[in-house]
ROMAR-702381 format. One line per field, with one value per residue (C-alpha): y, x, z. Coordinates in Angstrom, 2 decimals. Layout:
N
yy <- Y:... .
xx <- X:... .
zz <- Z:... .
***
This chain:
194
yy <- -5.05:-3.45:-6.77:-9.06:-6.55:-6.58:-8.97:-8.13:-10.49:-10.07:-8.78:-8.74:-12.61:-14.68:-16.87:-14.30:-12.30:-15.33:-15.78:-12.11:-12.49:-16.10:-14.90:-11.51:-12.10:-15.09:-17.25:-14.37:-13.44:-16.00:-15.01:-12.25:-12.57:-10.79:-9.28:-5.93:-5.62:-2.90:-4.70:-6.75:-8.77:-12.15:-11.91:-12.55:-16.02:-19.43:-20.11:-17.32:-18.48:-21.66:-20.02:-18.03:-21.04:-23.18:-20.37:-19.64:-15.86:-14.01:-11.85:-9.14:-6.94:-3.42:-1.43:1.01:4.00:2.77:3.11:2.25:5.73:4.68:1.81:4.21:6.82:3.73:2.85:5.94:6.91:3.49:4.59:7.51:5.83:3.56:5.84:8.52:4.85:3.53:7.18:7.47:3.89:4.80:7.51:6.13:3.39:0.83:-2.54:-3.16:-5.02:-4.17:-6.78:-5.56:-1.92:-2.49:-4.58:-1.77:0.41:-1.77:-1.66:2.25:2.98:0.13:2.06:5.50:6.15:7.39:5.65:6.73:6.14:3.47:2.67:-0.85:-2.12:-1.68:-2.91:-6.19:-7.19:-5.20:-3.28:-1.30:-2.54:-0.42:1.18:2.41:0.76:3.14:5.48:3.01:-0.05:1.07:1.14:-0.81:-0.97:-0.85:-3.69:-4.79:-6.22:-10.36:-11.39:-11.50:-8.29:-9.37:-10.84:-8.45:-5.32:-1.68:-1.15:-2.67:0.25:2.86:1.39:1.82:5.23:6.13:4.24:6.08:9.28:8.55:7.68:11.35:12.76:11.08:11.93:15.48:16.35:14.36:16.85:19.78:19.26:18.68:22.16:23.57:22.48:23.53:26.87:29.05:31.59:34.21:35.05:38.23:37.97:39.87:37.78:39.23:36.49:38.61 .
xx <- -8.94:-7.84:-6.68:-9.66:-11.53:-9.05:-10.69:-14.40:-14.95:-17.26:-14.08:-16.57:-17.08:-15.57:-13.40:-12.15:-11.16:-9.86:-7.63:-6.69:-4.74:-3.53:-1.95:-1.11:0.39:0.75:1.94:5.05:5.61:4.06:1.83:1.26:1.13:-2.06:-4.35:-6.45:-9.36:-11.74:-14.99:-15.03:-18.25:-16.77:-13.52:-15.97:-17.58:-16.29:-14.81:-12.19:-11.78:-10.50:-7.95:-6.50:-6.08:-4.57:-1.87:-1.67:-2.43:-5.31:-7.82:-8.89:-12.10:-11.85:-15.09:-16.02:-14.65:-11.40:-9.87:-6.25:-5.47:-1.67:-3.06:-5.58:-3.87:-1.58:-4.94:-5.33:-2.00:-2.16:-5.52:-4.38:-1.53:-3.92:-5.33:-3.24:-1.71:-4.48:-5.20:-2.02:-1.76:-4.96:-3.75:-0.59:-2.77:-0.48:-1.96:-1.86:-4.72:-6.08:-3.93:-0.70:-1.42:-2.41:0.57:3.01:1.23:1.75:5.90:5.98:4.20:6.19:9.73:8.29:7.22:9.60:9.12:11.81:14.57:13.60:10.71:8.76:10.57:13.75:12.07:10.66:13.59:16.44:17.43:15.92:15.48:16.21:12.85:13.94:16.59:19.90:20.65:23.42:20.83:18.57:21.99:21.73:18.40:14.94:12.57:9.53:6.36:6.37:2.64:1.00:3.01:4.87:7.81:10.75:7.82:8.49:6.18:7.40:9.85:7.20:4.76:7.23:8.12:4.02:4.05:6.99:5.57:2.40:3.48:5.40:2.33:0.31:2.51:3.23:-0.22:-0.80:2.05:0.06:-2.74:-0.89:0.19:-2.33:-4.46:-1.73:-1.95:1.22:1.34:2.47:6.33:7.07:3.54:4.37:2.77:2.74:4.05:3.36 .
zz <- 3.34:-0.05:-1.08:-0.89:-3.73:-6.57:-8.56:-7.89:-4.96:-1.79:-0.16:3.76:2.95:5.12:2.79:1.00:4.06:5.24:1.85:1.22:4.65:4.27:0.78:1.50:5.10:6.92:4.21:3.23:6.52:9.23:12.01:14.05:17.97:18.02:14.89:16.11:13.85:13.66:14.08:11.11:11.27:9.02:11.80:14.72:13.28:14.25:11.12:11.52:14.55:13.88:11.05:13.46:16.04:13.17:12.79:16.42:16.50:18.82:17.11:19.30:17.72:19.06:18.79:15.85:17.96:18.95:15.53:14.32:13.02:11.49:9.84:8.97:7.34:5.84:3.77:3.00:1.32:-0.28:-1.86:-3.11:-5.25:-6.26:-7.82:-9.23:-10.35:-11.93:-13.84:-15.12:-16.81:-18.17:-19.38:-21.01:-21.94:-20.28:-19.67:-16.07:-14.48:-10.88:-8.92:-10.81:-10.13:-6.24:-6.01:-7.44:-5.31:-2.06:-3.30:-3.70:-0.28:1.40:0.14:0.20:3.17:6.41:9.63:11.79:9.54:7.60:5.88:6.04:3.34:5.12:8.58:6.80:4.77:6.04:2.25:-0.17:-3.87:-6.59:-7.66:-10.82:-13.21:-13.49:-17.08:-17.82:-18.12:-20.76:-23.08:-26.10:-27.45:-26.35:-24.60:-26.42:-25.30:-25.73:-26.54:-23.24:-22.58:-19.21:-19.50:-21.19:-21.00:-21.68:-19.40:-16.56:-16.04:-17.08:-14.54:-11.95:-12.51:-12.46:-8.66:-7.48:-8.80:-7.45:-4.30:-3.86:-5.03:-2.90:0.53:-0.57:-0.61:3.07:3.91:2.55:3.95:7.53:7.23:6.16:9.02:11.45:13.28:12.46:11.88:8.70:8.65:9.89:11.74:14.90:18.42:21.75:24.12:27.21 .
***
């Protein structure tokens, strides 16, 4: 679970599995009917047990072939805006600390990403927010940093723009490689259907 190693943590441990889900999940969005976990040794103890009774959801622990590829290939976008994220405030030399860059992350993926026609933003909360603040707003002078360099940043709008970019960057190269692993053929490749 990306979440439980932000800060350094034992994310397998059972409390912090227990908390990165509490925080991240049930306590924004309430329980699930049933939560399919990929063989997660802390998920199968007692003590997880008993969380998931006291929010009245079933865990069911599939074995380590029987894979949730969407969630998956979810992670695996997600990691690579983490990244190309994390690079590029590096880069800039932006000061952004590990929960603050998984969290923009999490937004850009959740408002990126097509699912039907929508994207889980949409599905969760039924609207898109604006991910990046319009020409007409940055009119009449510039932000500056306060002293802890969060409230009133520069950066906040600079950080966003690196998720959003990362996040295209991230998907167009899932897309790439897609196609490229596809079997069409050259145009104007003749074929011989007979």
């Amino acid at each position: 679970l990306l979440y439980g190693n932000v800060d350094g943590k034992d994310k397998k441990s059972i409390p912090s599995l227990i908390e990165a889900i509490t925080m991240n999940w049930l306590q924004p969005y309430g329980a699930m009917v049933t939560f399919y976990v990929d063989g997660e040794s802390a998920l199968r103890s007692d003590e997880a047990s008993r969380w998931a009774d006291r929010w009245n959801f079933d865990i069911v622990i599939r074995s380590p072939d029987q894979k949730a590829w969407v969630v998956e290939r979810h992670h695996e976008i997600l990691r690579g805006i983490q990244n190309k994220l994390k690079s590029s405030v590096a880069r800039e030399s932006l000061q952004l600390g590990p929960k603050m860059i998984l969290a923009e992350a999490v937004l850009a993926k959740n408002c990126s990403v097509s699912i039907g026609s929508g994207t889980p933003y949409q599905a969760l909360y039924g609207r898109m927010p604006p991910h990046l603040r319009t020409l007409e707003e940055f009119q009449g002078g510039a932000q500056f940093d306060d002293e802890d360099g969060v409230e009133g940043s520069r950066h906040v709008q600079r950080v966003r723009e690196l998720a959003v970019e990362s996040a295209i960057q991230t998907m167009a190269q899932k897309r790439m490689d897609i196609a490229n692993r596809s079997r069409t053929e050259a145009a104007g490749q003749l074929s011989s259907y007979q």
